[in-house]
C-alpha positions in Angstrom: 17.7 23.3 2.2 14.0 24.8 1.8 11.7 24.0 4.4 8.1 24.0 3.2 5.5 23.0 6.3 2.5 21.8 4.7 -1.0 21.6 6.6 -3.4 19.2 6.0 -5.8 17.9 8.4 -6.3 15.3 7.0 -3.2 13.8 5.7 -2.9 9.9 5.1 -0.6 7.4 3.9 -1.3 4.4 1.5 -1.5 2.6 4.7 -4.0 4.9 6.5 -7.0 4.3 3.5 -8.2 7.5 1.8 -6.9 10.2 -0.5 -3.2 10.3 -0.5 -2.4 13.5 -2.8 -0.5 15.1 0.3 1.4 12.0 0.7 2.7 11.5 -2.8 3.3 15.2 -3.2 5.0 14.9 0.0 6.9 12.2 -0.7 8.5 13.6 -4.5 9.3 17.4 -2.6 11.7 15.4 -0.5 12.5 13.3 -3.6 13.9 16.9 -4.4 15.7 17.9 -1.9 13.0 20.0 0.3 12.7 19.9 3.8 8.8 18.8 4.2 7.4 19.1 7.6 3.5 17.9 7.7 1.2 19.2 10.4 -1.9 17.0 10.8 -4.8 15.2 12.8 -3.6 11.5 13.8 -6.8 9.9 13.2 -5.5 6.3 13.3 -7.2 4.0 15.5 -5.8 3.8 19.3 -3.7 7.0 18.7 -5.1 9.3 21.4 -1.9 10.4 23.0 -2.1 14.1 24.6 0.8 16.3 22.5 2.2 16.4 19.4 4.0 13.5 17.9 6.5 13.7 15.0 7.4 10.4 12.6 9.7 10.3 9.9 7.7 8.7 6.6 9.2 8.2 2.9 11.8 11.1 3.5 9.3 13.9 5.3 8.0 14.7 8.9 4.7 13.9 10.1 3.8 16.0 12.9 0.5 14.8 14.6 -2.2 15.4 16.9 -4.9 13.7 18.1 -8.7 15.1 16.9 -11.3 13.2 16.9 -13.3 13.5 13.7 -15.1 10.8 11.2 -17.7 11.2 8.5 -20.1 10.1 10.9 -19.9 13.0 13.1 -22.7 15.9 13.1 -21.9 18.9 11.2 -21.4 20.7 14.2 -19.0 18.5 16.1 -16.9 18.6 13.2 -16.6 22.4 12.9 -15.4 21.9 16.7 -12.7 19.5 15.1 -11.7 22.1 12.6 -11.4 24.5 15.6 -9.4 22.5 18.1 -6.9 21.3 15.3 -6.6 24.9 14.5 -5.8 26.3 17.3 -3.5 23.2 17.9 -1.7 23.7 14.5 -1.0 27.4 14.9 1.0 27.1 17.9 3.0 24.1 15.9 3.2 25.0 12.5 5.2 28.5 13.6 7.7 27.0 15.9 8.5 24.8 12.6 9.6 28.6 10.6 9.0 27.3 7.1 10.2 28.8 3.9 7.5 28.2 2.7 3.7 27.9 4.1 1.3 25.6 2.2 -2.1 24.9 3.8 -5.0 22.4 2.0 -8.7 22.6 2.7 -11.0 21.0 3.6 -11.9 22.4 5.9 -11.2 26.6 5.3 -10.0 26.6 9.4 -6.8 25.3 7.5 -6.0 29.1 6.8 -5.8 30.1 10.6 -2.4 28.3 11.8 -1.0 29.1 7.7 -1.5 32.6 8.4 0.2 32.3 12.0 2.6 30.5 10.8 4.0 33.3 8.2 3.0 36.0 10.6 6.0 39.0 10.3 7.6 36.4 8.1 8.0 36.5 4.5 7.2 33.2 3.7 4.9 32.9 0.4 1.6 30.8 1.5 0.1 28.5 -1.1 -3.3 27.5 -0.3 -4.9 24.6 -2.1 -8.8 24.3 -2.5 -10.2 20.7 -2.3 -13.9 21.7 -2.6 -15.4 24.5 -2.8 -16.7 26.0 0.8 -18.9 27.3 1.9 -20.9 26.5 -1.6 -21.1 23.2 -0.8 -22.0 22.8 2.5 -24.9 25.7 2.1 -26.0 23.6 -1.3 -26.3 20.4 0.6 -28.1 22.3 3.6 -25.4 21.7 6.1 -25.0 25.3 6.8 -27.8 27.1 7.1 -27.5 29.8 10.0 -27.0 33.8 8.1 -24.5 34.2 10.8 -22.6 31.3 10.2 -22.7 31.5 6.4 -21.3 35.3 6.8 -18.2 34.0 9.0 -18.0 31.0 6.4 -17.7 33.8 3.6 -15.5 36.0 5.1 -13.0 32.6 6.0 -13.0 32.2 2.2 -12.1 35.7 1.0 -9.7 35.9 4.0 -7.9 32.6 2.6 -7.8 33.7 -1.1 -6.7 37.2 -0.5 -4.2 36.4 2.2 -2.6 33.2 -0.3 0.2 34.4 -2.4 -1.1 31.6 -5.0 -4.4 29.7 -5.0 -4.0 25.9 -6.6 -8.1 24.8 -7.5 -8.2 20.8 -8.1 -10.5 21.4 -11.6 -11.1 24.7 -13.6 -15.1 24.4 -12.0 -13.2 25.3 -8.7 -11.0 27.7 -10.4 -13.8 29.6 -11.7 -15.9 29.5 -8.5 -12.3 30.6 -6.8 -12.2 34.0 -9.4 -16.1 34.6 -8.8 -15.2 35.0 -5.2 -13.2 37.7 -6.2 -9.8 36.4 -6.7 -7.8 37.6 -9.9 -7.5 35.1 -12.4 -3.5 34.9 -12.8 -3.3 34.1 -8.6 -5.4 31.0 -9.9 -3.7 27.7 -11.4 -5.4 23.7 -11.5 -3.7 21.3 -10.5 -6.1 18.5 -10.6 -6.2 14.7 -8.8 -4.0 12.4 -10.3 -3.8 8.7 -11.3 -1.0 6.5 -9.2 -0.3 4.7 -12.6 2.8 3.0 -10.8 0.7 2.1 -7.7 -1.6 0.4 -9.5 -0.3 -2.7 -11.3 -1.3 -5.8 -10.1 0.4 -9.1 -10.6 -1.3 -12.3 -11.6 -0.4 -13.4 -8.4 -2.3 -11.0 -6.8 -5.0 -11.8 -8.5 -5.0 -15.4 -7.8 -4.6 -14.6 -4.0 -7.9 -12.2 -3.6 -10.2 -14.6 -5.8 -8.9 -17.5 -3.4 -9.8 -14.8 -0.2 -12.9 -14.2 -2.1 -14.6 -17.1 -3.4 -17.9 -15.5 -3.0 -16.9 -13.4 -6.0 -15.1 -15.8 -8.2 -16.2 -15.9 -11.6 -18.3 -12.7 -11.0 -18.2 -9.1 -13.1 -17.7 -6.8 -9.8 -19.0 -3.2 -10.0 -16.7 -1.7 -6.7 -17.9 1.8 -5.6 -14.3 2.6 -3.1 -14.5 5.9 -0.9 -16.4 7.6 1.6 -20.0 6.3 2.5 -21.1 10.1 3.3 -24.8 11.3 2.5 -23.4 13.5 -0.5 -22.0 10.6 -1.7 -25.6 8.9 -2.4 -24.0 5.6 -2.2 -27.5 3.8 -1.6 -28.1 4.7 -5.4 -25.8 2.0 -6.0 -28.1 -0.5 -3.6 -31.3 0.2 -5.9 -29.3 -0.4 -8.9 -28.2 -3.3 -7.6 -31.8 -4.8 -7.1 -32.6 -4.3 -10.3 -29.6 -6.0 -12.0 -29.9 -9.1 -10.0 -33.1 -9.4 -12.1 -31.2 -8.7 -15.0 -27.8 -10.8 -14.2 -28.4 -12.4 -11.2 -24.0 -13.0 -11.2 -23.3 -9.5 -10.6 -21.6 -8.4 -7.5 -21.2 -5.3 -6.2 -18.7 -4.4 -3.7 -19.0 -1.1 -1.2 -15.2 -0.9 0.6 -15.4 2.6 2.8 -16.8 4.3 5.9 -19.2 6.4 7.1 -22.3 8.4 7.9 -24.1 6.3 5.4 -22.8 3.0 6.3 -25.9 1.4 8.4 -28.4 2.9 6.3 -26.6 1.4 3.3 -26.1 -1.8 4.8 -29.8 -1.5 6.0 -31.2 -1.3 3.0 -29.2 -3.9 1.0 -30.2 -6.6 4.0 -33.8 -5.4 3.3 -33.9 -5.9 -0.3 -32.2 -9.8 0.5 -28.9 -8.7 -1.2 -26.4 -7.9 1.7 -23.9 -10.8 1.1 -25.5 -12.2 -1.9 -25.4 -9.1 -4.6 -24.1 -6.4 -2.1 -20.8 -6.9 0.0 -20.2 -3.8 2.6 -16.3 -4.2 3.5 -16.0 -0.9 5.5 -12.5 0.5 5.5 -10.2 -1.1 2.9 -6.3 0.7 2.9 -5.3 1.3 -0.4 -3.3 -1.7 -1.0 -6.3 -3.6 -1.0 -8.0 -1.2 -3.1 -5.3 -1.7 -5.9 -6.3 -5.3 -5.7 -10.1 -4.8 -5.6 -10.0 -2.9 -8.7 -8.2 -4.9 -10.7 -10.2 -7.7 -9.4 -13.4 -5.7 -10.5 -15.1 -5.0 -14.2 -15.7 -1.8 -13.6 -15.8 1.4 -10.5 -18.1 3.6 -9.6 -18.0 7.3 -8.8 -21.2 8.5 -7.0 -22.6 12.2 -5.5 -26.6 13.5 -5.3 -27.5 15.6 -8.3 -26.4 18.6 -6.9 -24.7 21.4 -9.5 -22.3 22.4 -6.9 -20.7 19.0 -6.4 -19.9 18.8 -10.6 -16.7 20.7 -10.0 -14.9 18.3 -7.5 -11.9 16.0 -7.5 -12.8 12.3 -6.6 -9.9 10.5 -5.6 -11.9 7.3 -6.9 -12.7 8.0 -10.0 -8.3 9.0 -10.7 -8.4 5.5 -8.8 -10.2 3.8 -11.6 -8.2 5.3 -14.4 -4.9 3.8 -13.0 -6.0 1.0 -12.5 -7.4 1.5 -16.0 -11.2 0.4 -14.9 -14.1 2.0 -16.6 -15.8 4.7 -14.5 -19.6 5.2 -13.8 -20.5 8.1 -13.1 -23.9 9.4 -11.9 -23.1 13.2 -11.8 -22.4 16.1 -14.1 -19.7 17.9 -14.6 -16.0 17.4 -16.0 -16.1 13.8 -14.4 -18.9 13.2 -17.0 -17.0 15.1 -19.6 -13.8 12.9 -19.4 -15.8 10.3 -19.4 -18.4 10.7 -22.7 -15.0 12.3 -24.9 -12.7 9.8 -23.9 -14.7 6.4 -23.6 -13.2 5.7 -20.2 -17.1 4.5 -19.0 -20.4 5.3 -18.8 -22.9 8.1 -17.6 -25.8 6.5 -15.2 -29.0 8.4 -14.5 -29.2 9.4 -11.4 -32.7 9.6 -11.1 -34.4 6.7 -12.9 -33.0 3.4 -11.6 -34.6 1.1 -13.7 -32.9 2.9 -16.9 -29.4 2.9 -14.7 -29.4 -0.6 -14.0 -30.5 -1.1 -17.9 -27.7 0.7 -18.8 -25.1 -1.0 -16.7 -25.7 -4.6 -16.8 -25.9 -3.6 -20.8 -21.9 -1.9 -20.1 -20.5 -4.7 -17.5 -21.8 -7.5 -19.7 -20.4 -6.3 -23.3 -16.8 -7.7 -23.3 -15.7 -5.8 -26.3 -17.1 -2.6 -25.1 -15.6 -3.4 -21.2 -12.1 -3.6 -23.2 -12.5 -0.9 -25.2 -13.0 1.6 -21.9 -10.5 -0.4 -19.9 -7.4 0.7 -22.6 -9.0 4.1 -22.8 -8.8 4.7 -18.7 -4.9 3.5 -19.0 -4.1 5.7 -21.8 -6.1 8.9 -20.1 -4.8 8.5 -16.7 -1.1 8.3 -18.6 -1.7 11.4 -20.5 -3.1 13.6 -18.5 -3.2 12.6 -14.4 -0.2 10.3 -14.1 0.7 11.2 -10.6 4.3 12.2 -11.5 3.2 14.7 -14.6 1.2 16.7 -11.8 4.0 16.4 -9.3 6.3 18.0 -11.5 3.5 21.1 -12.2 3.2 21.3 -7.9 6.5 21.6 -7.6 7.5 24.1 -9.8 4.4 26.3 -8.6 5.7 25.9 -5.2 9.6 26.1 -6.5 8.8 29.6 -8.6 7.3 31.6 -5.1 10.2 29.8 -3.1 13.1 31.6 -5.6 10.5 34.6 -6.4 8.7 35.5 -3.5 7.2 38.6 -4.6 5.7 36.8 -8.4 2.4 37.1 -8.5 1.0 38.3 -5.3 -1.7 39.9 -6.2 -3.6 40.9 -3.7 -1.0 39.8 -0.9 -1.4 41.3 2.6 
């Protein structure tokens, strides 16, 4: 049996809340008969135990550590997470001798224990890019120090040339990835994908969260469900929401996440007199809930500043929406804005005139025919092209190929 030890900081189950890409890949390696050992953070609340721990979930290993790290953390005290789960990771991910090495960023420090770990081995390591660093950060001015942007740089070209194969999560990543001076055939996308499956709700379901919910019975719900970060510009949604109520004073808009953001956004909604009238802050939902919230709702949201670095990423919500075959909103360029204008799955927002945003939406959310229309789009796009299991099947054959052919395409291997 291959044994494949896959780093992600990060990593979370349904239960945990979050992305759960590493999960369900996880979970469908072992499906196959591969011997997956995960080596993560354990960010889940009263887990601070000293040492690793190890769990057996859905077929794999969860190896865990506790770092303490959230969204609302400074820039800098999270770099100093990256570092101690590093160091921390190195030590365990060699002692676990893996046939294969694959490492996923955020954040690049992912690269440190992935290269330990296949140190005088000849393990193939495939390293997966979630965003693209340090472009972003030095975009949004979170990294602004020369010094630290040359170390930043040289992390990036150490991680592409080192990686036997790079997987980007959209072709704007893949390009960035090949700018950065990686050849083009060490390069494949593997974007997000939709948990069709996950997301069918029964009636029942239904019945159960508008009896929870009466606040929001008989409402169209606009649900924005992720992280409450400043890049996320989730208090875009709270100024759109003020002017709708003038519009359709019914509509309800529902914020379920955490982070940085979260008392500014809640702030300002209380200011404006809709916190718990127009705007409901729910904080951390698991994902569970969120299957039920979106089918609950008219239509999602997807939601970043206006910043040309950010049009190339991944959002976990907006593959979200089209399982749960929800129109999207978007208020960002990019593919996501593609996807969405070719395939009628929603509708573009500006992101810099409110007044023409909240036009435009209450215009969307309130057309029935239109609402439909998008809904049996989403289902049909998220089928055809992100169905979790379709992607699966594309991961593990990329990991399968440089498992039976370690030498095929290592371009650039050291």
């Amino acid at each position: 049996m291959k044994r494949i030890v896959y780093l992600h900081q990060y990593f979370a189950t349904p239960q945990d809340g979050g992305g759960t890409r590493s999960y369900e890949f996880a979970r469908r390696l072992a499906l196959r008969g591969f011997d997956v050992q995960i080596v993560t953070s354990d960010r889940r609340p009263g887990k601070t135990a000293r040492g690793w721990s190890a769990e057996a979930v859905d077929g794999f290993t969860v190896h865990r550590i506790s770092v303490p790290y959230s969204n609302t953390m400074s820039f800098r005290r999270r770099i100093v997470a990256f570092a101690r789960f590093a160091t921390s990771a190195s030590v365990k991910a060699r002692s676990l001798r893996g046939d294969l090495i694959f490492a996923t960023s955020t954040p690049l420090t992912i690269i440190f224990p992935a290269l330990f770990a296949k140190f005088r081995r000849q393990s193939p390591l495939i390293f997966e890019v979630r965003d693209l660093w340090p472009e972003l950060p030095i975009a949004i001015g979170a990294l602004k120090n020369p010094i630290a942007i040359r170390i930043a740089r040289w992390m990036e070209k150490l991680a592409y040339r080192s990686a036997t194969h790079v997987i980007a999560l959209s072709e704007g990543m893949k390009m960035g990835i090949i700018e950065a001076g990686t050849p083009v055939n060490k390069v494949s996308v593997i974007p997000n994908g939709s948990d069709v499956e996950l997301f069918t709700t029964f009636p029942s379901e239904l019945a159960n969260f508008h009896a929870d919910h009466p606040e929001l019975a008989g409402r169209r719900i606009v649900t924005y469900a992720g992280t409450l970060g400043w890049i996320n510009d989730v208090g875009y949604l709270v100024e759109v929401a003020s002017v709708a109520r003038t519009l359709d004073p019914d509509l309800a808009f529902v914020i379920a996440g955490e982070g940085v953001d979260y008392e500014r956004i809640r702030d300002r909604a209380k200011e404006l007199g809709l916190l718990d009238t127009s705007v409901y802050l729910w904080g951390h939902v698991p994902k569970p809930e969120i299957v039920t919230l979106l089918a609950a709702s008219t239509v999602a949201t997807s939601l970043f500043l206006p910043i040309p670095a950010m049009e190339a990423n991944s959002a976990n919500k907006f593959f979200d929406a089209l399982a749960a075959s929800r129109p999207v909103l978007v208020n960002y360029g990019g593919w996501h804005r593609t996807l969405v204008e070719e395939h009628g799955v929603g509708l573009f927002l500006d992101p810099t005139n409110i007044d023409v945003a909240a036009a435009a939406m209450v215009s969307f959310v309130t057309d029935e025919v239109r609402v439909e229309h998008a809904r049996a789009n989403a289902g049909r796009l998220a089928a055809a092209k992100f169905d979790r299991d379709l992607l699966s099947n594309q991961f593990i054959a990329t990991l399968t190929r440089f498992l039976e052919e370690p030498d095929s395409g290592e371009v650039g291997r050291q």
